[in-house]
N, C-alpha and C positions, 0 to 999 in steps of 0.2 A: 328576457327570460330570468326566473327569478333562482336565486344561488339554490341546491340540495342542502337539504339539513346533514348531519353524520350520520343520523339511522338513514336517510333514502341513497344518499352517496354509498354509503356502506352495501345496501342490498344491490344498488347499480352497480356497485364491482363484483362483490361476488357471485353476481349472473353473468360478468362476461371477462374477467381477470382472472391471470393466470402470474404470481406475482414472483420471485426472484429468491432463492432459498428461503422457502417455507413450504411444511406441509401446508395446506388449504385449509384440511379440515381441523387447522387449529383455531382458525380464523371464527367458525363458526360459533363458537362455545368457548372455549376458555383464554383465548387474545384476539379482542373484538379488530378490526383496524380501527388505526387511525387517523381520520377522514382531513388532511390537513389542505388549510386555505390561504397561509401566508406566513413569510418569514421576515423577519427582522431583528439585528446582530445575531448575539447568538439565542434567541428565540425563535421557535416556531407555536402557530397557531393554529388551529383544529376551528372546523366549520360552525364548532357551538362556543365560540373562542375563548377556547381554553387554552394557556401558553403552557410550552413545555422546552424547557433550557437543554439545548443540543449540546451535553456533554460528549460526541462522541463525532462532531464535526458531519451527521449524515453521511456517514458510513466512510471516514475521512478524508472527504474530499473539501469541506468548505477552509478556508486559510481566512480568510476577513468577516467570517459571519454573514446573514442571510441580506440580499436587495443588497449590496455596499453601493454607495451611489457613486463613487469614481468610476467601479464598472458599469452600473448601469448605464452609466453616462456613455463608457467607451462603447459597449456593445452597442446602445440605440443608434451611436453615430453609426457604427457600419452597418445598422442594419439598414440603414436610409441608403446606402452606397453600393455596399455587394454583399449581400447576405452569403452567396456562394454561387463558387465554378470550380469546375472540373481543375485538377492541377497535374493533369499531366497535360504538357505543351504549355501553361500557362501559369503566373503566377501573380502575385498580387502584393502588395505592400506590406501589409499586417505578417502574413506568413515571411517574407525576408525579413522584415526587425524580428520577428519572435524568433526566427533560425541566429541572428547572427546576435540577438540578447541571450541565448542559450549556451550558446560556446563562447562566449566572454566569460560569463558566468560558472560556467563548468570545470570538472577538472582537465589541466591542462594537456591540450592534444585531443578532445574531443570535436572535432571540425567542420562535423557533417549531420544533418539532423534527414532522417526518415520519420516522415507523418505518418501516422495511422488514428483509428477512432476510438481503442480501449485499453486498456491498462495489459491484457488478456493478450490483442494482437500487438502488441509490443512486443512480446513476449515472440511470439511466433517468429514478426519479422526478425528481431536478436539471431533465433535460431537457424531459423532459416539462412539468413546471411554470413552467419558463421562458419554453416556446413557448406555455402556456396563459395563461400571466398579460399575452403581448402582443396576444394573442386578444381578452383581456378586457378590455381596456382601450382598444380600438379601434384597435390599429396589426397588422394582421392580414397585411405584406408580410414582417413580422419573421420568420422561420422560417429562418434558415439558421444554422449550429452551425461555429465555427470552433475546430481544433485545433492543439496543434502538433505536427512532426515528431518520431518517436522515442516519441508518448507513447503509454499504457496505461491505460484505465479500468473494463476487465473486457471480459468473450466472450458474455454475450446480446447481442442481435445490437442494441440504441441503443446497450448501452454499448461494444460493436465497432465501430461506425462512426465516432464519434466521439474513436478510437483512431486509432494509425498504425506499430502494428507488426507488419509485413508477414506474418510468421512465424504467427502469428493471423491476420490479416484478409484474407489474399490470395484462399483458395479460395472465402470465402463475398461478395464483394466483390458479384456480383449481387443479392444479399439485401438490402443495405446502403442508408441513404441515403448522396447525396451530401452531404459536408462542405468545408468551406475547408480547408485545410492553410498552415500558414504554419511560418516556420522554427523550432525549436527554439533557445533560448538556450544548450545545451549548451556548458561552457564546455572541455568535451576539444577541440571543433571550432576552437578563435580560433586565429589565424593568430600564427607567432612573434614579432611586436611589437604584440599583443593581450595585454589583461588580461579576466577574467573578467566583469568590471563596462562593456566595450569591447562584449565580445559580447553583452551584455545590450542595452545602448542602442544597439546597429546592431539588433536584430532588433526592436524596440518601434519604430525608424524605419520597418521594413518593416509593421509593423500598423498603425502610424500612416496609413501610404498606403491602405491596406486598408480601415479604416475610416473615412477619410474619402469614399474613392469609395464604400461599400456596407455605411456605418452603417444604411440606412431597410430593408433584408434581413437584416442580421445580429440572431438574438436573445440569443446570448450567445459565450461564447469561454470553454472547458475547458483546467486547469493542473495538474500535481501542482507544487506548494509547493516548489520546491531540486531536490527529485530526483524523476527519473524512473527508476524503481524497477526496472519489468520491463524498461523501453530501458537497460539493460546498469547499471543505475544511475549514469547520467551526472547533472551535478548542473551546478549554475547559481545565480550571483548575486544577491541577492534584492531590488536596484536593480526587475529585471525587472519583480518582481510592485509594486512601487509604482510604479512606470512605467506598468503594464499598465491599475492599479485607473483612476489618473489617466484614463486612456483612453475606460475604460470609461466614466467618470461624465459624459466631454467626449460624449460619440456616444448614451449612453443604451443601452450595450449589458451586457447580465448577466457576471459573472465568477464563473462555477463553478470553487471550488475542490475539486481533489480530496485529502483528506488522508487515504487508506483505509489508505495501505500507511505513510505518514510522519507523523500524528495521535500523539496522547499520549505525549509523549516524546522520540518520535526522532531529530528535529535538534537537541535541548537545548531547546528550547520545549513547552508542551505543544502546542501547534498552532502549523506551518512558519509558518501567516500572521502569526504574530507577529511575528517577525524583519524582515518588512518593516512593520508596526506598519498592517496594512490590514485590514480586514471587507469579506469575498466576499460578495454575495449568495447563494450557497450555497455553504455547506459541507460536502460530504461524508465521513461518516466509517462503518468498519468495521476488520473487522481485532481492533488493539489494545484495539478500545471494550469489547470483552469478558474481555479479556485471556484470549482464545485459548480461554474455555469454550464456548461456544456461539454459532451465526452469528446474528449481529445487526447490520442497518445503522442509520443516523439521516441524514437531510437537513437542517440545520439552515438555518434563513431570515429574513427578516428580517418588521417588521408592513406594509412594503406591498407586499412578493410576498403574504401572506396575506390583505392587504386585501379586494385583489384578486379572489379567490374567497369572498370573504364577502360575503353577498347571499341575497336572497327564494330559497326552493328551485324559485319557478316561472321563473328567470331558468336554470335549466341551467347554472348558471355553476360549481358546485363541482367540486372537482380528484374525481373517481373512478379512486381508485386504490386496489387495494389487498392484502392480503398475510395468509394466514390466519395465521400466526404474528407480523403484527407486534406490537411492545410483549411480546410474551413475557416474563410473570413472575420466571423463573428465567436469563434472557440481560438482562433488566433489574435482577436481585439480582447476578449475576457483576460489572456492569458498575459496581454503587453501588461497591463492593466496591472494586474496583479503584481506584477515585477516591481514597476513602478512604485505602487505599495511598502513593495521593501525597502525601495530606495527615501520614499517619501517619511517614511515613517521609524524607519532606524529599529524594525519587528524583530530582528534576532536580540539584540542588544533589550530590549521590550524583554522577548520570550525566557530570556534567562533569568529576569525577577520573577515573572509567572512559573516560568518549571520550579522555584525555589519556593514557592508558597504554594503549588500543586505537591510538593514532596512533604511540606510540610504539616500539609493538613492532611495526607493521605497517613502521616505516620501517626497523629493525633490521633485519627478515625481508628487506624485497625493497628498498629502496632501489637497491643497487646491484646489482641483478640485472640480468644481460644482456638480459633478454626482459620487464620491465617497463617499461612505457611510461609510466604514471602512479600515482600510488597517491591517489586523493581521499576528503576526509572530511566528513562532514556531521554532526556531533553520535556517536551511538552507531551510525550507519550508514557504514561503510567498505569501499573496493574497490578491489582493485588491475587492471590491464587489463594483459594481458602478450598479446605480439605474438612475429612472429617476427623484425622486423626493430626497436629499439628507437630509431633515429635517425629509419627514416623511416614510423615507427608501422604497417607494416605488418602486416595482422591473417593468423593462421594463415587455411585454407582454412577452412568450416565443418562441411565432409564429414570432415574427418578426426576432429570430436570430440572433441580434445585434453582438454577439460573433464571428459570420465568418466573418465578417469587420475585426476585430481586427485580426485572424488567416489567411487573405489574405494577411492584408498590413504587417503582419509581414514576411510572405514566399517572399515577394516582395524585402523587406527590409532584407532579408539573417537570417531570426532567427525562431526560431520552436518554436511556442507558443497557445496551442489548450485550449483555456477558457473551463471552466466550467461555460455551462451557461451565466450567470451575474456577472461572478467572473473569474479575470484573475490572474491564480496563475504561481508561479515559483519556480523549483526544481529543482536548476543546479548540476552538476557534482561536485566533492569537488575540481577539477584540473582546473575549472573558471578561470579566473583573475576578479581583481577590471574593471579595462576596458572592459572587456564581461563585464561585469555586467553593468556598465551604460551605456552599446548599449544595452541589452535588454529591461533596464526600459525605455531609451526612444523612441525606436520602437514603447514599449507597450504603452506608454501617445500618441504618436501620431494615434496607432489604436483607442484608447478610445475615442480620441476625433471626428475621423471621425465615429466611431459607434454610439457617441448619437447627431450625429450634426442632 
């Protein structure tokens, strides 16, 4: 059978594809797809093979760049072995090393690893096990789920509620439980004789209040680690989250951490919680845990959330959840792999001359650009926020779009770069070079500039 060109691929999806945030009919007419055929480091290739450099890790999940042949190596071997089995009643090799290279590696007191298959149901299991472990233990008023402003924890409809970006969660809002909302430590928002470390401890005053009056109802309170990733990737002080744990541990309320989109690697830690030197009662991770081969999530926990549910089977008390591919064989051999990676390779120590010449060609590119309002960094994750007013930050309309300028002339220009919005960020692979990197900053100053002319 002979390969489809881009135009026939292209008409073949849009007769029977239904594809993942996007309207369709933009598809049609003004952002063609892009019909790709093959990846390698951080390149990909399109069916008329055209390369286009993955500044944004495909949607960042990749950590080692496209085809890495260690993994590929590892996944073939298990796929010749056990591709997959059921993992209730039974278990397998690859899933105990990646459970018990997870909590070596983790913050300390995380002991117990729940599989599931997407960054989304992580999300869900967290909660769920939260609100079941204050079930089981006899404080059964516990059930309310507090978040902050601006955040993102996936679109099945727990881990939407427990969200708070409107763009997602407005139309299905009757679906939804009710949650708390409290404010975001986002430090774009501090006022101009504010420091980032100011807005951290004025908003931890404000939960402080919070969980003093309605510690005996709350069962836990949901964070992404520094950045919040799909809220425009806005980023915060990491005072907060030791602030926060302290909190938690004064009220007896759970602190889920989410580290789906910012986990291995990406603030220069392997996990954000590091940086504040705290252990979440759960840790959430997908995404990078695969490094971009196959979906796989993990809940990590500590032994007395799991206490908790350990018990006679005629007590009803065990967690029933569950996931026909979790622990999967071959997203558990990706995942040893990767780890391995870190170890082989000595990538964080790597990543911190990359994040140091991502910063510095990002300040190069847009520093003084008229329509940049900030440019912040968080380890190997960077984003500049360009407005149209740069003194009193005001943000273009969001009907106008200005964002697909910038995501045309960069597909034009061989580089993969999909803004958020008013905010063009980048999240490259850790296998980058310096040279990728200042072709995508300045791809990206040359879209900016045709997006606010």
């Amino acid at each position: 059978m002979l390969p489809l060109s881009s135009a026939e691929l292209r008409e073949l999806d849009l007769a029977h594809v239904w594809h993942p945030c996007t309207q369709m009919k933009d598809h049609e007419s003004q952002l063609p797809l892009v019909a790709l055929r093959s990846g390698s480091g951080a390149w990909l290739e399109d069916a008329d093979g055209k390369r286009y450099l993955d500044a944004i890790s495909s949607w960042w999940v990749n950590l080692w760049g496209h085809a890495h042949p260690h993994i590929n190596d590892a996944v073939s071997r298990q796929l010749a072995t056990l591709p997959h089995a059921m993992f209730a009643g039974f278990t397998h090799e690859p899933a105990a090393r990646l459970a018990a290279e997870l909590t070596r590696r983790a913050p300390k007191g995380l002991n117990r690893c729940f599989f599931a298959d997407s960054g989304s149901a992580s999300i869900e299991v967290a909660v769920k096990m939260s609100f079941h472990y204050w079930q089981n233990v006899g404080r059964p008023r516990k059930t309310r789920f507090v978040t902050l402003s601006n955040s993102y924890h996936g679109e099945t409809l727990g881990a939407l509620a427990v969200g708070n970006v409107e763009l997602y969660k407005a139309i299905y809002r009757p679906l939804l439980m009710d949650v708390i909302t409290v404010g975001s430590p986002d430090a774009y928002q501090r006022a101009p004789d504010e420091t980032a470390a100011d807005v951290a401890r004025r908003r931890i005053a404000e939960i402080a209040t919070l969980f003093a009056d309605r510690h005996d109802e709350i069962a836990a309170i949901l964070v992404e680690p520094l950045v919040q990733c799909a809220g425009s990737m806005r980023m915060y002080d990491a005072e907060f989250l030791a602030l926060l744990r302290e909190l938690c541990d004064h009220h007896d309320i759970h602190l889920i951490a989410d580290e789906i989109a910012v986990g291995f690697g990406r603030t220069g830690k392997l996990f954000a919680c590091e940086h504040a030197r705290i252990t979440p009662d759960f840790l959430c991770l997908s995404k990078g845990l695969t490094a971009g081969y196959m979906p796989m999530s993990v809940v990590l926990t500590t032994d007395t959330v799991y206490g908790a549910f350990y018990d006679e089977y005629t007590k009803l008390n065990a967690f029933l959840h569950s996931h026909s591919y979790a622990g999967n064989p071959l997203a558990c051999a990706a995942a040893l792999a990767s780890l391995e990676l870190f170890d082989n390779t000595r990538a964080l120590e790597t990543n911190a001359s990359l994040a140091a010449h991502l910063g510095n060609a990002a300040q190069n590119a847009f520093e003084h650009h008229p329509n940049v309002a900030e440019i912040r960094q968080c380890g190997m994750i960077l984003a500049v926020e360009f407005v149209r007013d740069r003194e009193y930050r005001e943000a273009f309309p969001w009907r106008e779009r200005r964002h697909l300028r910038i995501h045309r002339h960069a597909l034009d220009r061989g580089v993969l770069l999909r803004p958020l919005g008013n905010v063009i960020y980048f999240m490259p692979p850790y296998i980058v070079t310096p040279a990728e990197i200042e072709l995508m900053m300045a791809v990206a100053r040359e879209g900016l500039d045709l997006a606010v002319a």
